[in-house]
N, C-alpha and C positions, 0 to 999 in steps of 0.2 A: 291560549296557544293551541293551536290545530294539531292534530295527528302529523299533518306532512311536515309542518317545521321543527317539532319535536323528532321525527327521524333525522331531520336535516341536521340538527343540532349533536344528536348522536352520534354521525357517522362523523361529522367536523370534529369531535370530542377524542372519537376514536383516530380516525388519521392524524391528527396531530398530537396525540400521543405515542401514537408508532412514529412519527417524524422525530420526537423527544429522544426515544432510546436511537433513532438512528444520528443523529445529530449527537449526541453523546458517544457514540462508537467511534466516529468523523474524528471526535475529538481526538477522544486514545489514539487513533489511527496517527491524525497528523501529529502527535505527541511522539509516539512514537519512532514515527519516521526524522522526527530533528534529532531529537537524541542521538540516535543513528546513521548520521546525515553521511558523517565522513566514511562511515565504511560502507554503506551503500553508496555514494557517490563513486566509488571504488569500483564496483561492480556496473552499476545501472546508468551514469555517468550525470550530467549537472542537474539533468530534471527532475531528480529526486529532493533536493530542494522546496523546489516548486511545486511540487506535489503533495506536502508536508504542508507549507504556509497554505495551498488551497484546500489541502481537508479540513488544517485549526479553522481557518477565515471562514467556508461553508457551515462548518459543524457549529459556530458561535452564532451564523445567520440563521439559523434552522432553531437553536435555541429559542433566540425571540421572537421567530417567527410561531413557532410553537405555543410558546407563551401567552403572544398576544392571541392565535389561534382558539385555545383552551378556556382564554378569558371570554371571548366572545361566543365562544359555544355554553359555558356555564351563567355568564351573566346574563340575563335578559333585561330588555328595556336600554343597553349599554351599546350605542355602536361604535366609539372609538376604537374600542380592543379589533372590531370585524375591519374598521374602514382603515385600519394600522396595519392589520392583520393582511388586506388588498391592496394594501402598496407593497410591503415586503415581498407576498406572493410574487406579483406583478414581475419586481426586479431577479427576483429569482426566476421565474420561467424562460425570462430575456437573455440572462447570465444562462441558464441551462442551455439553451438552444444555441448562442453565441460558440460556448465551451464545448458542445457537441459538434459544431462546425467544425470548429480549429482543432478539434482531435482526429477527426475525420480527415482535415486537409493535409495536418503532421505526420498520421500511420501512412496515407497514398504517396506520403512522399520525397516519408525519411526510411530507410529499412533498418526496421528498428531489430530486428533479429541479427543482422551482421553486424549493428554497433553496441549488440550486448556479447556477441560472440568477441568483437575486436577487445572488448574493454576487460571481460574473464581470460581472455591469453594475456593480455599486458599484466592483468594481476597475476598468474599464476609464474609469471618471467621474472616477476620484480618480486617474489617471496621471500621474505630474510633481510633483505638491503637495510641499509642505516638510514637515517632522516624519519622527519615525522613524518613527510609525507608514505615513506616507504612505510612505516610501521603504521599507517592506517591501512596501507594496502594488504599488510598480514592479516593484519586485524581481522580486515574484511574477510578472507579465506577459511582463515581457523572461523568466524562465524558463521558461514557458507557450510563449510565442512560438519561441524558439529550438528547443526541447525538440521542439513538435507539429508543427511547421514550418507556424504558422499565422501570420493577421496581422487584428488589427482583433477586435472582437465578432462582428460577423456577417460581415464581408470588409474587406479590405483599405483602402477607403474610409472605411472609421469613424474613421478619423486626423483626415479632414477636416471630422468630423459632430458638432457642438457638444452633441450631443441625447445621443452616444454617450461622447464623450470632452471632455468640456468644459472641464477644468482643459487639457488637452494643447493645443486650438482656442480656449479663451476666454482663459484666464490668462495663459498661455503663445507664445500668437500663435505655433503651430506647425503650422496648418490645410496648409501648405504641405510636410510635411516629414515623415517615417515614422521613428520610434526606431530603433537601431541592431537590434535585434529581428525586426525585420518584414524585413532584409536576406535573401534568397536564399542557401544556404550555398556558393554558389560565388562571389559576388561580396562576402562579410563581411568586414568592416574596420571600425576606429573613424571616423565620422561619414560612414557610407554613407547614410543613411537622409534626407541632408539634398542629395543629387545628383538631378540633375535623368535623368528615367526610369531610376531604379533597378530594377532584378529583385526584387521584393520576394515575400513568400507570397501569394495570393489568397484562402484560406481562410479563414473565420472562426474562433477559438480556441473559443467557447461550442459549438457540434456537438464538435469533435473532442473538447472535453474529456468532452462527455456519452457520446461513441463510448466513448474511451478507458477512463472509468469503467466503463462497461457491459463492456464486453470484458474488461476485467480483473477484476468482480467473479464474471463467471459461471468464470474459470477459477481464482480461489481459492476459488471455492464447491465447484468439481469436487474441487481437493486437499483440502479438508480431510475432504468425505467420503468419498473413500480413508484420509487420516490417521486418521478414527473409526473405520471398518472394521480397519484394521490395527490399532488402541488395543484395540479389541473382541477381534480373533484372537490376541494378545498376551495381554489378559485371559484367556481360556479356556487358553492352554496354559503360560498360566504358573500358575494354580491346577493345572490335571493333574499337572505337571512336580513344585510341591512337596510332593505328597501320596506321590510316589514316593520 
């Protein structure tokens, strides 16, 4: 075996072990997001769903792709694992570029910022209400709240703004009182929110959510165009590799 296939085999060794742990994160990821499903649904609205089944579905691809990946950079003399390893790739670079498409053609020309702002006022209006579906929508808040360590729609006063929170201030006659949520996480307890000058969050949840998303979407934007790059440098040296 030559000096150049011997690097070749290295660096295929190497990015498909960094594919491994990210394909595993994929997983958590979409894992996590089902579990979750109904109270982010709440916030982010139905494509959180879909967003969950395509990180499990990718992160289980990448797995054996991985796999076979790994086998063909360790085994020589072996070229099922590389010529297995070149159709998977294949479908995935096809699947990436498609999926880059259609996210491209959805953000130009759904505005995704006023239908996450629409969907944090309906949640903040309908806080407290009866039904499951209302009690996934609390859900959702008090997790929002806790999580961003925010408090209210726009600030912390929206507890008492009928206009903002109207089942919590109208139905409820709680204009006087902050969910356990909105507590400060040094002073959290069950029924804090109902003490007279509590420490509560100041922030509004609607910014930081829109922070939040923004932040996180440009740094899985960042990983996955390394993950194509690396899919791509994997495709080229795993076709050299089986031709040897």
């Amino acid at each position: 075996m030559g000096c150049g296939t011997a690097i070749m085999r290295l660096v295929l060794f190497v990015t498909n072990f960094i594919m491994a742990l990210f394909s595993i994160a994929l997983i958590a990821i979409g894992s996590w997001i089902l579990v979750h499903v109904d109270e982010l649904q709440s916030i982010f609205g139905d494509g959180v769903t879909l967003l969950g089944v395509c990180c499990l579905g990718v992160g289980l691809l990448l797995i054996v792709l991985s796999v076979t990946g790994l086998c063909g950079a360790c085994v020589q003399g072996t070229k099922i694992c590389l010529i297995m390893h070149i159709f998977l790739l294949g479908i995935l670079l096809v699947g990436a570029v498609a999926g880059s498409v259609l996210l491209f053609y959805y953000s130009a020309h759904d505005d995704i910022e006023s239908t996450l702002r629409k969907n944090v006022a309906t949640a903040f209006y309908r806080y407290g209400d009866e039904g499951s579906a209302s009690e996934t929508v609390t859900e959702a808040i008090d997790f929002v709240q806790e999580n961003l360590e925010c408090c209210g729609r726009d600030t912390s006063t929206d507890w008492s703004n009928q206009t903002v929170t109207y089942n919590w201030v109208y139905t409820l006659k709680k204009s006087h009182q902050y969910p356990d949520s909105c507590c400060h996480y040094t002073v959290k307890k069950t029924g804090c929110g109902k003490e007279n000058d509590i420490k509560v969050y100041k922030e509004g949840c609607e910014e930081k959510i829109e922070d939040y998303v923004d932040r996180w979407s440009h740094s899985v934007a960042g990983v996955l165009i390394a993950v194509f790059l690396l899919e791509v440098l994997c495709f080229v040296f795993s076709i050299i590799l089986s031709k040897k």
